[in-house]
N, C-alpha and C positions, 0 to 999 in steps of 0.2 A: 232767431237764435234762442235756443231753447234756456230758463229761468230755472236756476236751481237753487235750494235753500240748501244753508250749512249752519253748524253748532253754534252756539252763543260763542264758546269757548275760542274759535277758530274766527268768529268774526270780529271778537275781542282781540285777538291778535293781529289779525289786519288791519284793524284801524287804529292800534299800536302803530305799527310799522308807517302807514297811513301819517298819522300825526307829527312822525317825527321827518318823514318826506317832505311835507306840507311845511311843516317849522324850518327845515334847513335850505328848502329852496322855495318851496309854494306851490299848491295843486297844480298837476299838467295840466296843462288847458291846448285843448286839441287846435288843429294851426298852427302852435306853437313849436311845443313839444311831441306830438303826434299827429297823425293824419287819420279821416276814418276815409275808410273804402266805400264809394256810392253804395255796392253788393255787399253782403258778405259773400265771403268762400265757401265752403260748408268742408268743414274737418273730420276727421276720423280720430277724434281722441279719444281715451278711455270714459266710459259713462262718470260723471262727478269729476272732472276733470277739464282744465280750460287749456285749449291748445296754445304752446306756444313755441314758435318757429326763428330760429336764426339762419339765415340766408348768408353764405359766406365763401370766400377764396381762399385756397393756400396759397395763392399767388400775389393776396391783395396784403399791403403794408397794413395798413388798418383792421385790419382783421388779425394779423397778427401781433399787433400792440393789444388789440383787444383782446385776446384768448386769454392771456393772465386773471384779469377783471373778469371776465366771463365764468374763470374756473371757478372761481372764489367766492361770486353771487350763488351759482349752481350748487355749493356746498349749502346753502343755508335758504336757499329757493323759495316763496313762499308753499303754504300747502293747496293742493289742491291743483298744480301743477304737470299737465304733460309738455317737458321740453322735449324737442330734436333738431336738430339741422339738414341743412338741404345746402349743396354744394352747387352754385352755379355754372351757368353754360355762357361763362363768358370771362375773360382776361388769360393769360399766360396759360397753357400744359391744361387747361379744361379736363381736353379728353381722355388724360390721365388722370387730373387730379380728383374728378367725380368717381367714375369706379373705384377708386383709390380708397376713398372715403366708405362706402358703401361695401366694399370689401372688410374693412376693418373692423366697419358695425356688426356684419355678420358674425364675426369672430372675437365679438367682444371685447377689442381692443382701442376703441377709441377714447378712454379714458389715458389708457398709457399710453398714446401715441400720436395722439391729435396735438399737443406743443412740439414732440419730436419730430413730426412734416414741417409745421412751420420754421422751424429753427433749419431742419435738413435746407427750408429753400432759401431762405430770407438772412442765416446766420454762415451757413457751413456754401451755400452757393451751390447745391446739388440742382441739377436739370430734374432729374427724378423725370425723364421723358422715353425712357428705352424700357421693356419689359428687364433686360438683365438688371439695369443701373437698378430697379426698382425692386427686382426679390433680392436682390444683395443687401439692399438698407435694411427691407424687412426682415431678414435674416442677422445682420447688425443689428440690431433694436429686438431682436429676441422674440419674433415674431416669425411663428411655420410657415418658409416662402414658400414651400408647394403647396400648401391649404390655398392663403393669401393668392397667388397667380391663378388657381383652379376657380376661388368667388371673382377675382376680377376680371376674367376673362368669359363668368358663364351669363343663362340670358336671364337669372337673377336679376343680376347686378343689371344687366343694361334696360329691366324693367325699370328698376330704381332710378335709374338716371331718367327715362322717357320721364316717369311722374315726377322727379324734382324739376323736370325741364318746364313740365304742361304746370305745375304748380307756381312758379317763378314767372310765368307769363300769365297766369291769373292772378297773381297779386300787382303785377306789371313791376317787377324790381327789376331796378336797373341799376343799383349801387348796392356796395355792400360795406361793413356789416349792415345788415336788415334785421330789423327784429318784428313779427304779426304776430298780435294774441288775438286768440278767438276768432281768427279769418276776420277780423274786419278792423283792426285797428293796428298801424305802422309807426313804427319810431326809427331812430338809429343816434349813434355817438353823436352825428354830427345835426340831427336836427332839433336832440335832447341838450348838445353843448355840451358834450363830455359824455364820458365812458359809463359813470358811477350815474348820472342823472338818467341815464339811457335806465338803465335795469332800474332804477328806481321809477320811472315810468310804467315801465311793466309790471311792477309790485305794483301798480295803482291800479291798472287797467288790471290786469287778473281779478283785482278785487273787487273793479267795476265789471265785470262780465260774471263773477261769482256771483254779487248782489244784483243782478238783472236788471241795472241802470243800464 
C-alpha cells in the first residue's frame, strides 16, 4: 500500500476528528471494530486519495435504515476521500437492482434517487422487477426513462456489474452494509455496534491509511 504524506493543516483536522472519536467511544481496535484482510486488494482511486467502498442492497433492511446516516457522514466526509458503492450479487431483484444502480451513476443521479429506490421497495412495496414497472418509476421520480432503460440494458453497465461482482468476491462480502478502506480494511453497523460508530471507524482508518500506519 502505497504511503502518502498530507498538510499539517489537514492532519490537524484528522486528529481533531480523531480525538473526539477516541473520547466518545475509544480507538477502533481491529477484531473489534474492524477486520484487516490477510491481502490487500489493490484499488483504482484517484492519486492522494484512500478508496473507500460501501457494499450494499436495495433489497437489504439495513442498508436502508442506513442510507439516512450514510447521506449525512458523506456531506461532511473526511478529506482526502474516494467514496463509491458497489451493489451486490445477492438477496431480492439482484439482477435488477445492480444495473439499476449503475445506470443511475452514469446519469448522475444517484444522489437524487438512491433513498427514492429504497423507499420505492422497503416503503411504497414496489417489485421494481419488470423493465415497464422500472422506467415508469424512473419517469415518476423525474428521471429520462429512455436514457435510464438504454445504460441499463447496455454492455456498460453489465461491465460494471461483472467488476462489482469479481470485486465483492475478492473482498469475500457476504453481508451488507459493508464498508472497505484502502482494499484492506472491513467494518459494518453491525460489527462497529451502530450506524454512527461504523463511519466513525472509517474516519479513523482513512486517516490510518493517509498516515501510512
Amino acid at each position: 500500500m502505497q504511503r502518502r504524506h498530507f498538510s499539517a493543516l489537514a492532519a490537524a483536522s484528522l486528529g481533531l476528528g480523531l480525538a473526539r472519536t477516541a473520547s466518545a467511544q475509544g480507538t477502533p481496535v481491529a477484531g473489534r471494530d474492524y477486520t484487516v484482510l490477510s491481502s490487500a486488494v489493490p484499488v483504482s482511486a484517484p492519486p492522494g486519495t484512500v478508496d473507500v467502498v460501501e457494499f450494499f442492497s436495495y433489497a437489504c433492511p439495513h442498508c436502508f435504515e442506513f442510507e439516512p446516516t450514510l447521506e449525512a457522514w458523506l456531506k461532511t466526509k473526511p478529506p482526502g476521500m474516494h467514496f463509491h458503492r458497489e451493489p451486490v450479487r445477492f438477496l431480492q431483484n439482484y439482477v435488477n437492482f445492480q444495473p439499476m444502480y449503475f445506470a443511475l451513476e452514469s446519469m448522475d443521479q444517484v444522489d437524487a434517487m438512491q433513498q427514492k429506490v429504497f423507499n420505492a421497495f422497503h416503503l411504497q412495496h414496489l417489485r421494481l422487477d419488470k423493465p415497464d414497472d422500472i422506467a415508469a418509476f424512473m419517469k415518476q421520480n423525474g428521471v429520462d426513462a429512455t436514457r435510464f432503460m438504454s445504460l441499463f440494458n447496455s454492455f456498460g453497465t453489465r461491465t460494471k456489474v461483472q467488476q462489482a461482482n469479481q470485486l465483492m468476491d475478492a473482498y469475500g462480502v457476504d453481508g451488507v452494509p459493508t464498508l472497505v478502506v484502502g482494499g484492506q480494511y472491513v467494518t459494518s453497523p453491525s460489527l462497529a455496534k451502530g450506524e454512527k460508530q461504523a463511519l466513525a471507524v472509517v474516519d479513523y482508518l482513512v486517516a490510518k491509511v493517509r498516515g501510512g500506519h
